[in-house]
C-alpha positions in Angstrom: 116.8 149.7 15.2 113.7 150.8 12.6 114.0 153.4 10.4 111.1 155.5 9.4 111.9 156.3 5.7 109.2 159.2 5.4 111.1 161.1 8.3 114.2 160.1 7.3 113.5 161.8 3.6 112.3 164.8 4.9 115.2 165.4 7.1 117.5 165.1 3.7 115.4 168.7 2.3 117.3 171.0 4.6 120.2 168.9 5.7 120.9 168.2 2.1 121.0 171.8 2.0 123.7 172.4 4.9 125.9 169.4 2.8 125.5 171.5 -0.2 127.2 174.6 1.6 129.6 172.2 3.2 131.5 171.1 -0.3 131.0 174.3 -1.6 133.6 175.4 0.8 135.7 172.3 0.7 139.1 172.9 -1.0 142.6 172.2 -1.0 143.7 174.1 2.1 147.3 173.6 1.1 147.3 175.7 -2.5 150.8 177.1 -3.0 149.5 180.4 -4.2 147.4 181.2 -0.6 149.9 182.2 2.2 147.3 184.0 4.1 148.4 183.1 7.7 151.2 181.4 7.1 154.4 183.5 7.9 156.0 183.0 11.5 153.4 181.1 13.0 153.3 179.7 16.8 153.3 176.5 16.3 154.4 174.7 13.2 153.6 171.0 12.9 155.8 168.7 10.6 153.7 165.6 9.7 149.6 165.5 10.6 149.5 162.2 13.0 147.9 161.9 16.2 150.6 163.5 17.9 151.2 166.9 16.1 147.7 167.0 15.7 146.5 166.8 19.7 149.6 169.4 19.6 147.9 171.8 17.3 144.0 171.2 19.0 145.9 172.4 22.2 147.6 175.5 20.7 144.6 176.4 18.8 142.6 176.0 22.4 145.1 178.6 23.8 145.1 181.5 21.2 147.6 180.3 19.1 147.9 180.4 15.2 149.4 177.1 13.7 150.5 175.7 10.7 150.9 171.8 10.0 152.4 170.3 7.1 151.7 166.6 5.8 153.0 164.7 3.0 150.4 162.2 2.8 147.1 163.9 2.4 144.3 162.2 4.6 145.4 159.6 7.3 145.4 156.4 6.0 146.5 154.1 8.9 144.5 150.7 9.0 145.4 149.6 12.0 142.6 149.9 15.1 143.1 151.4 18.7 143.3 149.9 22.0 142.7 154.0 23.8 142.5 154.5 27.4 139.8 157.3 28.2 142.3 160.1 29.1 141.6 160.4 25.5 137.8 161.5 25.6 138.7 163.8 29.0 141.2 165.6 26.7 139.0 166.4 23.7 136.0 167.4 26.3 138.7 169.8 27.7 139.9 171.4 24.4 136.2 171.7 23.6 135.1 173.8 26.8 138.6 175.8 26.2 137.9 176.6 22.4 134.2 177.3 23.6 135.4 179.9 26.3 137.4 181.6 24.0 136.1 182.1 20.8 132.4 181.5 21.7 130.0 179.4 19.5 130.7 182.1 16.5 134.8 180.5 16.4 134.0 176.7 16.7 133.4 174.8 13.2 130.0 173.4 12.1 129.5 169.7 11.3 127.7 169.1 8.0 124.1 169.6 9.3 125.0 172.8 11.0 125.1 171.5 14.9 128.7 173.0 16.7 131.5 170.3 15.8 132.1 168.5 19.4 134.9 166.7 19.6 134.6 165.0 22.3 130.7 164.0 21.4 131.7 163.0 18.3 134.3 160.3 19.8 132.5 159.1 22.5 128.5 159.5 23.8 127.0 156.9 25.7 123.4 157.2 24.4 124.6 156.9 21.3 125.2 153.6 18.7 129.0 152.6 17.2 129.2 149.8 14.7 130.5 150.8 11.2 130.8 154.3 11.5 133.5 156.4 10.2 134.5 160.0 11.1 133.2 161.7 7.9 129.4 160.1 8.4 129.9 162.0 12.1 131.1 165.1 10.9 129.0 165.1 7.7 125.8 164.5 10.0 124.9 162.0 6.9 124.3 159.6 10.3 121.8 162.0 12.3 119.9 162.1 9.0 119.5 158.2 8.2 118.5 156.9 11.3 117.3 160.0 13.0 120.1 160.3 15.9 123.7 160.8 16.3 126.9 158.6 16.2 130.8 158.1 17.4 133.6 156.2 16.1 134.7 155.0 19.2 133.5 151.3 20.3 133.4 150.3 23.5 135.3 147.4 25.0 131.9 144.6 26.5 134.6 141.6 27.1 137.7 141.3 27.9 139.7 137.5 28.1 143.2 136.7 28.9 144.0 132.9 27.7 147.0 131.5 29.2 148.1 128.3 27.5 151.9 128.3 28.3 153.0 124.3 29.9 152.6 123.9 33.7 155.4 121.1 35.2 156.3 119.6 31.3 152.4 119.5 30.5 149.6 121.8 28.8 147.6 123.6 30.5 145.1 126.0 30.0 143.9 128.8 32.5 141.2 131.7 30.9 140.5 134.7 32.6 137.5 136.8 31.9 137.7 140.1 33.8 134.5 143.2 34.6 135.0 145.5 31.1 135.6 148.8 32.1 132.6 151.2 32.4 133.8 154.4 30.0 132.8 157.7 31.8 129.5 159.0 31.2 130.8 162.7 30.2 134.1 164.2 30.1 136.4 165.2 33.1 138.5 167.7 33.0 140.2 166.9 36.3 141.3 164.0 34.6 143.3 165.7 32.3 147.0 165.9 33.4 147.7 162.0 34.6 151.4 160.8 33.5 151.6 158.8 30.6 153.0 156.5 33.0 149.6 156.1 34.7 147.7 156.2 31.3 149.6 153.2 29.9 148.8 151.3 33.2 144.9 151.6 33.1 142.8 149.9 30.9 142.0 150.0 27.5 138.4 151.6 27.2 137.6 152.3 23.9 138.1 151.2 20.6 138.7 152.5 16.8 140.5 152.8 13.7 143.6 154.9 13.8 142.7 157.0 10.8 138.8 157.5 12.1 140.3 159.4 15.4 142.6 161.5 13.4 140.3 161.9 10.3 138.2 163.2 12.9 141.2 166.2 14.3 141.8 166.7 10.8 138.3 167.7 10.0 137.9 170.0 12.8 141.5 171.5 11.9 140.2 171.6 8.4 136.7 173.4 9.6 138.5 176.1 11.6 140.6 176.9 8.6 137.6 177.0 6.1 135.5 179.5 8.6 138.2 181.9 9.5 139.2 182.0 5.6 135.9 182.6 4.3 135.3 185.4 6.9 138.0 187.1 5.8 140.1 187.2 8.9 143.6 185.7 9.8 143.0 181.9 9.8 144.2 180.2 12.8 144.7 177.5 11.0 146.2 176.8 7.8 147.1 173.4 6.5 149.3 172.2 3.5 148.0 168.4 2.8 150.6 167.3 0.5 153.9 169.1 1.3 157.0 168.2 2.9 159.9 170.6 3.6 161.9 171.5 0.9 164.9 168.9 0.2 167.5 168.8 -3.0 167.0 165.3 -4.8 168.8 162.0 -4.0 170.5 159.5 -6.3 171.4 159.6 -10.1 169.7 163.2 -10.2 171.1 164.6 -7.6 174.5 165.7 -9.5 177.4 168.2 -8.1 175.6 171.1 -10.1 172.2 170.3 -9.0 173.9 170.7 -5.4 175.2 173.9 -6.0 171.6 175.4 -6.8 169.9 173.6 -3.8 166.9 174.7 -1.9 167.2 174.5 2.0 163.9 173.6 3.5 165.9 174.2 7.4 167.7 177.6 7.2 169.7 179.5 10.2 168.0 182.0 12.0 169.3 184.2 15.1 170.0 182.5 18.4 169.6 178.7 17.1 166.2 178.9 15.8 165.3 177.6 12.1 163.1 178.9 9.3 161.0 176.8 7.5 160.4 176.5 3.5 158.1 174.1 2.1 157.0 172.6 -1.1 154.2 171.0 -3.0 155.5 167.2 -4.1 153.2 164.6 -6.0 153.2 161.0 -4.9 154.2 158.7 -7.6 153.8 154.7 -6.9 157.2 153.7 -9.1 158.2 150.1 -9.5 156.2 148.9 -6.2 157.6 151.9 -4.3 156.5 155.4 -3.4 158.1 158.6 -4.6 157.9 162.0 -4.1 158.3 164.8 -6.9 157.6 168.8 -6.3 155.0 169.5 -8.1 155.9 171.1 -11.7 155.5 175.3 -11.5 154.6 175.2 -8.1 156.7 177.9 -6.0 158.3 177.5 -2.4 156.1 178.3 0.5 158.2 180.4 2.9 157.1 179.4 6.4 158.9 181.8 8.1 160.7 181.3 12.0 157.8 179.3 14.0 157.6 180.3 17.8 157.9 175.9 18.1 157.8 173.7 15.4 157.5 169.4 16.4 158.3 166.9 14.1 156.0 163.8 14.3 156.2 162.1 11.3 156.7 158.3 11.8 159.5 156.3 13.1 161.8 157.2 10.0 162.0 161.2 9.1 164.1 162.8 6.8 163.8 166.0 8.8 164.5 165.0 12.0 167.4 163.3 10.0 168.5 166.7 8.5 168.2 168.5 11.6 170.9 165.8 13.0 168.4 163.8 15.4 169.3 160.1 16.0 168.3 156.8 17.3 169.5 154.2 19.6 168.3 150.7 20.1 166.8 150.0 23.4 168.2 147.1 25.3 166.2 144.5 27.5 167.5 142.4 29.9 165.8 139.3 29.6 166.9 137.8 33.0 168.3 134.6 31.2 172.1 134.8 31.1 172.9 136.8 28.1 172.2 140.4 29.7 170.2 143.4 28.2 169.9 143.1 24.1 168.0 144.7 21.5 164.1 145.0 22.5 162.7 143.7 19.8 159.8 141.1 18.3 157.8 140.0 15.1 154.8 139.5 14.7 152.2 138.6 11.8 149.6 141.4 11.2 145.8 140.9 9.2 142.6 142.3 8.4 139.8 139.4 8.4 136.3 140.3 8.2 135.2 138.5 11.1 133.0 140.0 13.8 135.5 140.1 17.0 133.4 142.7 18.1 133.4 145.2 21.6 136.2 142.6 22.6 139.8 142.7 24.2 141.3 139.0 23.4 144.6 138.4 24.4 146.5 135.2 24.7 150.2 133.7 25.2 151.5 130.1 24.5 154.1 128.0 24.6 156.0 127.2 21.5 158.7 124.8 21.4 161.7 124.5 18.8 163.6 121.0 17.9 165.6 120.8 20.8 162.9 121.5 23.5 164.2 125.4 24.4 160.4 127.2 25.1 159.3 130.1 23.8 156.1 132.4 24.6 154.4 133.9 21.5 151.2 135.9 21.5 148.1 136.9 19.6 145.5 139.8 19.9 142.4 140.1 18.5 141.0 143.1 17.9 137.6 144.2 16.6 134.7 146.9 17.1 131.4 147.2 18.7 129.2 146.1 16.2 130.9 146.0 13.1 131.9 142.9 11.4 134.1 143.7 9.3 137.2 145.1 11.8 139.1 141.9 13.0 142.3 142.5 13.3 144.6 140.2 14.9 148.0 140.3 15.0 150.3 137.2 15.8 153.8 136.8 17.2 156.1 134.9 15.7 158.7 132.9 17.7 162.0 133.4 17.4 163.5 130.2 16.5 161.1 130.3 12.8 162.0 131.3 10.0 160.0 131.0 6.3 162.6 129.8 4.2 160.7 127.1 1.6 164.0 125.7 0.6 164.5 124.5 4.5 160.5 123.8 4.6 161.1 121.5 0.8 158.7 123.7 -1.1 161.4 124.9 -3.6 164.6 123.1 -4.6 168.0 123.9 -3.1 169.7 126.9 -4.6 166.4 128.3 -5.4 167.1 132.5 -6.5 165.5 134.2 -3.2 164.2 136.8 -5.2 162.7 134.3 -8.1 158.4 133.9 -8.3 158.6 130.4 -6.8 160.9 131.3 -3.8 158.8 134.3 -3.0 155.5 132.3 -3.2 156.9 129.9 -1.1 157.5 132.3 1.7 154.4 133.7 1.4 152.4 129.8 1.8 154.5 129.4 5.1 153.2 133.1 6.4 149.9 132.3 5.7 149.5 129.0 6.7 151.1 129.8 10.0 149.1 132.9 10.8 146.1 131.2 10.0 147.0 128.7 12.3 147.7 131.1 15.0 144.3 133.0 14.8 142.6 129.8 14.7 144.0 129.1 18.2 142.8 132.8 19.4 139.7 132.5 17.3 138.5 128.9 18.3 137.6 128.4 14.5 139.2 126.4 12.5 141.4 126.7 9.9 139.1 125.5 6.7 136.5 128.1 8.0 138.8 131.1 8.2 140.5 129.8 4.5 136.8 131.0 3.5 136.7 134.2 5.1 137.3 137.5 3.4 141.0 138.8 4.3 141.5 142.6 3.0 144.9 142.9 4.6 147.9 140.5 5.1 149.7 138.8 6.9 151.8 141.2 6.9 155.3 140.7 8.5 156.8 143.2 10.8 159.5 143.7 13.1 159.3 146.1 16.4 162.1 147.1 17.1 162.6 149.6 20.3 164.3 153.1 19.7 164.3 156.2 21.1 166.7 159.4 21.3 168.5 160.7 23.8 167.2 164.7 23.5 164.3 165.6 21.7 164.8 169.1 21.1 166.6 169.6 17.9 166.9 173.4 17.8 166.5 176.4 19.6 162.8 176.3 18.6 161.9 172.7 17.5 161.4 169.3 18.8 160.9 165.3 17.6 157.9 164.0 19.6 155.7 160.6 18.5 157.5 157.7 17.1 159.7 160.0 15.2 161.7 160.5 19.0 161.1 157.1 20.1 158.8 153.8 19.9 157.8 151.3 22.1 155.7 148.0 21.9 152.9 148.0 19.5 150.0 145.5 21.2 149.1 147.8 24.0 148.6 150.6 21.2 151.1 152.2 23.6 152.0 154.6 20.6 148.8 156.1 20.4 148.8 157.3 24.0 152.2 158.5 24.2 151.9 160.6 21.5 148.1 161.9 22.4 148.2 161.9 26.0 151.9 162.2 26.6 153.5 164.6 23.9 150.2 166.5 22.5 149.9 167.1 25.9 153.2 168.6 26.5 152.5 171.4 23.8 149.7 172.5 26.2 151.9 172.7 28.9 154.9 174.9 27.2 151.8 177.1 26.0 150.9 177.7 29.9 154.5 178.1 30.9 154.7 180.4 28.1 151.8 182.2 29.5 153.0 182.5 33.0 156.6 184.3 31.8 158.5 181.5 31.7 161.4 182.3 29.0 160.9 180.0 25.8 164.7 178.3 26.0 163.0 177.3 29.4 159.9 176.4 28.1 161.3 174.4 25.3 163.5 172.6 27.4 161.0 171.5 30.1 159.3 170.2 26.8 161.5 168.0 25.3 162.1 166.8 29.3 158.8 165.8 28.9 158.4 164.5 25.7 161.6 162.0 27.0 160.1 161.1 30.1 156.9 160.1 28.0 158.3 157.7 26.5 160.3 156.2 29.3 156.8 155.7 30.8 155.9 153.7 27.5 159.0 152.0 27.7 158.8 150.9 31.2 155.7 149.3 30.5 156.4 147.8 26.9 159.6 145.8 28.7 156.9 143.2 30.1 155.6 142.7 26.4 159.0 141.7 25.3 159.8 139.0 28.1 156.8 138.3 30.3 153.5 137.5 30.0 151.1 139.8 31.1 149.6 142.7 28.9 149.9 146.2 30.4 146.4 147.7 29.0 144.5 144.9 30.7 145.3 147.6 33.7 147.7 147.2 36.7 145.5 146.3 38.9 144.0 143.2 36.7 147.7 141.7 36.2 147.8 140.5 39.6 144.4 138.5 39.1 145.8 137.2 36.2 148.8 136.3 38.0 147.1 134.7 40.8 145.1 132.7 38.4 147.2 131.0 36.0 150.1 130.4 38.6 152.8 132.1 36.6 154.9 134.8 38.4 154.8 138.0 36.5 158.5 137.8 36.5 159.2 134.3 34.9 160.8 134.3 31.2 161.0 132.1 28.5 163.6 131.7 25.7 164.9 134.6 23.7 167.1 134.0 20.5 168.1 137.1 18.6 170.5 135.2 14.9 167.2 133.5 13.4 165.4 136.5 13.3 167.7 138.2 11.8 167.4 135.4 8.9 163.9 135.8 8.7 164.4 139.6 8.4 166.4 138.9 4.5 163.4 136.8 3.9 160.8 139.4 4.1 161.6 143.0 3.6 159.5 144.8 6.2 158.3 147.4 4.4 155.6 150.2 7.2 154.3 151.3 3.2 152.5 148.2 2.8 149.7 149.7 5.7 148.4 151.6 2.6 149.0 148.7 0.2 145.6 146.2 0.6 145.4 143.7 -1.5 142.1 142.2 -0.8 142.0 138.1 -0.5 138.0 137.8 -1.2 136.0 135.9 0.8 133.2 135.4 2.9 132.1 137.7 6.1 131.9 135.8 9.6 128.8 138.0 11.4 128.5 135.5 13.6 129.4 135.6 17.4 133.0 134.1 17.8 132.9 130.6 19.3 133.3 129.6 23.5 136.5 129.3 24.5 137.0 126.0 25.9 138.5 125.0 28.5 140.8 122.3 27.4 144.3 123.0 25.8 144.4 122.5 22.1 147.4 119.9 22.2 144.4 117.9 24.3 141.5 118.4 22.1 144.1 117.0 19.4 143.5 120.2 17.2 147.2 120.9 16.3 148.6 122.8 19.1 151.7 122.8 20.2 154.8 120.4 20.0 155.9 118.3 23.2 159.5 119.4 24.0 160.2 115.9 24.9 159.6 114.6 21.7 158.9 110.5 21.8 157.4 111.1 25.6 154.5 113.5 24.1 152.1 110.6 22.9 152.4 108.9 26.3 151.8 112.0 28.2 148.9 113.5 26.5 147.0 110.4 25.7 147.0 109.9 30.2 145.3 113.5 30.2 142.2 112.9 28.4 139.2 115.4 29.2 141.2 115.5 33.0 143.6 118.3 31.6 140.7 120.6 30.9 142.4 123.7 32.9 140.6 126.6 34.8 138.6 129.8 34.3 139.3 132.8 36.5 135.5 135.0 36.6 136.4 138.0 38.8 133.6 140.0 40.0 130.7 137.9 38.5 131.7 139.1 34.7 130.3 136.3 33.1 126.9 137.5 34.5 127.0 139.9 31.6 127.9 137.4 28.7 125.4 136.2 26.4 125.0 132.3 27.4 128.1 132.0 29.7 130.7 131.3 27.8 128.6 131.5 24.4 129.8 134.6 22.9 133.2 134.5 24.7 135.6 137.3 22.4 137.9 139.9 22.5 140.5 142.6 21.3 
């Protein structure tokens, strides 16, 4: 795509100009001393994810004044996005609602003075993606360089199921390459109102960083509340960017007198409700931690009763805590003879900067431990249309493993766990075995992705399913998001839920509302809702925990899939639940280290990931996968030769639309 640098130059003279206004007016929104707006609001959001966030776009949409409060200042989550398109049919629809009822004159401007569109600025199918991030959109920095505009979201142009779990005690290999999914060419707003149930169960669409969607709410949040402030009027937004409700201090500090003059952040108000206080904290980063301290001077922000306040801040929150909100662990049954236990997994997580691209990549193999038991492990890959420097790709790890480098000889017996050497150790055994993994989902091999630039990771974590039993935790407030309940990550089942499922809710108490429904009805069809929501995203994170099939390849797909490899959907493999645990006192898994990159320089891979071949990797003699029967394994693979090659599945003709066949063969 050429640039004409004349034009472009002479477009900077008067959008420069419209820039210049634009961080004239940009401020800190959450100053202690500016209350304008803030007393009794409608809605009252505690923590600015995607979920409270959707929830405020929807009140706003409505006529209703809201508040949100974050302790984190701008999103900062790494992670990228598998998002379904109910997504884009929802921000179209809050854009015609704000639209019809504030007019052009109460939607916010985007830096070179065009109407901030939400939904255009997600999604626009005449437009380019690549590396674009929500603040070149907004800013209209984009518009100016290259003369038209951009989105943040990616679309999905391949998507490729690899199935190398063993067929009758051999390898085998079966590849599936299903028809992308064609995004919608403009928003629907019939669309709007599916079950999160049905959601989960279509196809992934789009693609994008986690903190470009809700940079890109926060911005718009953030425009509303500069235009209504500057206009003198009652903002019908105000946000407070580095706040958390007041709480008295913990540990050493926190003596019997310091309890006596405490600050209640939740007070009791009339028939149930609560009344909110808030304060300013600084973030300190203290002996590889982070901690929170209310800023010096600064006074308590009275928030007053909210109409509804939802607490969405993260899978663990203080508030929801204090307002006496808990969690239970979700039980699976695995179908093999020990009955329902803990739902739960680990996998490896990293940043490489290798160009995955407009790809859904998902595969599952079979791992075997030292007395033959099998167990199914998974990788994703996920990257972005045209940028190659998103590839994210997260690997399971089985459950027999552990990285102990005393048990692997890499440090002597009796080695102190929390010494240099053991530590380093662990850390060699993570790498070396997620590099391993991706090179099996990559096709590339290990040496080459040594050389590749890694900005993140591996990181270990642990999923483990929770939920509560009622989300409403007062008369007027809720938990929604991952603070109520989470499911399994890889289908970025999370996301939706709390978007499409619980944001969504808030629009539907506001109706009900609207119509004369009382609000203790109202509330409680809400937190109904927010519980069924995530029963849906349970339901369909169960599969991801025993069988093999991925949920946001779509319902429909599974059964090609299924067909294909000759697996039943309902088969099993192992499950062990004490050597996890072990690996757990190895690794603290700590969800901070998202915002901790510690950047493993390198190369860039622009290049077009390799074919995926059609021949197991335990046959192509590339390391792959131990035989369970030990001694027999030479014998039996060296019969297969080339004649275990496998089979690919090409619904629909997709291959037509692949560069070379199977030359640029990739995924998310």
């Amino acid at each position: 795509m050429g640039v004409d640098v004349r034009r472009v130059l002479n477009s900077f003279v008067p959008r420069r100009q419209a820039w210049a206004r634009l961080d004239e007016t940009v401020q800190d929104t959450g100053l202690a001393d500016d209350t304008t707006g803030v007393l009794n609001p409608d809605f009252l959001a505690l923590g600015l994810g995607a979920t409270n966030m959707m929830g405020m776009l929807w009140s706003l949409a409505l006529g209703r004044r809201v508040v949100g409060v974050e302790l984190r200042g701008d999103p900062s989550l790494g992670v990228h996005w598998n998002i379904r398109e109910d997504l884009y049919h929802h921000l179209g629809l809050i854009d015609q609602m704000m639209l019809e009822r504030y007019g052009e004159a109460g939607i916010p401007r985007r830096g070179d003075g065009s109407l901030f569109i939400l939904a255009e600025c997600f999604y626009r199918p005449d437009t380019p993606a690549g590396a674009v991030t929500a603040d070149e959109v907004v800013s209209g920095f984009l518009d100016a360089l290259v003369g038209e505009p951009a989105r943040i979201g990616g679309r999905i142009f391949h998507t490729e199921f690899i199935d190398d779990r063993w067929k009758d005690g051999k390898p085998h290999r079966t590849v599936t390459v299903l028809t992308p999914p064609e995004p919608p060419r403009r928003p629907d707003p019939t669309r709007v109102g599916r079950s999160t149930l049905e959601a989960l169960e279509g196809p992934s669409t789009f693609q994008s960083a986690a903190s470009e969607v809700m940079v890109l709410m926060r911005r718009y949040l953030e425009g509303v509340e500069r235009m209504d402030l500057a206009r003198g009027v009652t903002p019908r937004v105000r946000l407070f960017l580095s706040h958390r409700v007041v709480t008295t201090g913990t540990g050493s500090d926190a003596g019997y007198l310091k309890w006596l003059r405490r600050e209640e952040g939740f007070g009791d108000a009339s028939g149930g409700r609560k009344s909110i206080r808030i304060e300013q904290v600084r973030e300190l980063d203290y002996n590889g931690r982070f901690h929170r301290v209310r800023v010096p001077g600064s006074k308590v922000i009275d928030i007053g009763i909210p109409e509804l306040f939802m607490i969405a801040q993260g899978f663990n929150s203080t508030d929801a805590d204090r307002l006496g909100f808990r969690q239970e662990d979700v039980l699976v049954d695995h179908h093999d003879g020990r009955g329902p236990v803990v739902a739960q997994a680990d996998y490896l997580a990293g940043l490489l900067e290798v160009l995955v691209d407009g790809r859904l990549r998902r595969r599952i193999a079979s791992d075997f431990d030292k007395e033959g038991n099998e167990y199914w492990v998974r990788q994703i890959a996920v990257g972005h249309e045209d940028d190659a420097e998103v590839g994210w790709i997260l690997v399971q790890v089985p459950d027999y493993k552990t990285f102990d480098p005393i048990l692997s000889g890499l440090v002597p017996p009796g080695t102190y766990r929390k010494s240099k050497q053991y530590r380093a150790g662990v850390q060699h055994l993570m790498r070396e075995f997620y590099l391993d993994q991706v090179s099996q989902i990559c096709e590339m091999p290990v040496s080459e992705l040594e050389r590749i630039q890694m900005p993140y990771g591996p990181k270990l974590f642990s999923l483990v399913e929770r939920a509560g039993v009622d989300a409403q935790v007062a008369a007027n407030g809720v938990v929604a998001g991952d603070t109520f309940g989470n499911g399994h990550f890889l289908t970025s089942g999370g996301a939706i839920t709390g978007m499409i499922g619980h944001g969504h809710r808030v629009k539907l108490y506001w109706e009900a509302r609207d119509a004369g429904v009382p609000h203790e009805q109202a509330i409680r069809g809400l937190a109904d809702g927010i519980k069924q929501d995530t029963d849906d995203w349970f339901a369909v994170s169960a599969q991801e925990f025993s069988t093999a099939l991925p949920i946001n390849f779509g319902s429909e797909r599974i059964a090609t899939i299924e067909a294909a490899g000759g697996h039943r959907s309902s088969a099993r493999a192992t499950t062990i639940d004490a050597t996890r645990r072990h690996r757990h006192t190895l690794v603290p898994l700590d969800p901070s280290d998202w915002r901790r990159l510690l950047v493993r320089s390198g190369r860039m891979h622009a290049l077009a990931l390799p074919p995926i071949p059609m021949t197991h990797p335990v046959v192509r003699g590339g390391g792959g996968l131990p035989d369970p029967a030990d001694a027999q394994q030479d014998g039996a693979t060296a019969g297969m030769g080339a004649g275990m090659g496998g089979c690919m599945v090409q619904p629909g003709g997709a291959m037509g639309g692949m560069d070379g066949a199977m030359a640029e063969v990739a995924a998310q």
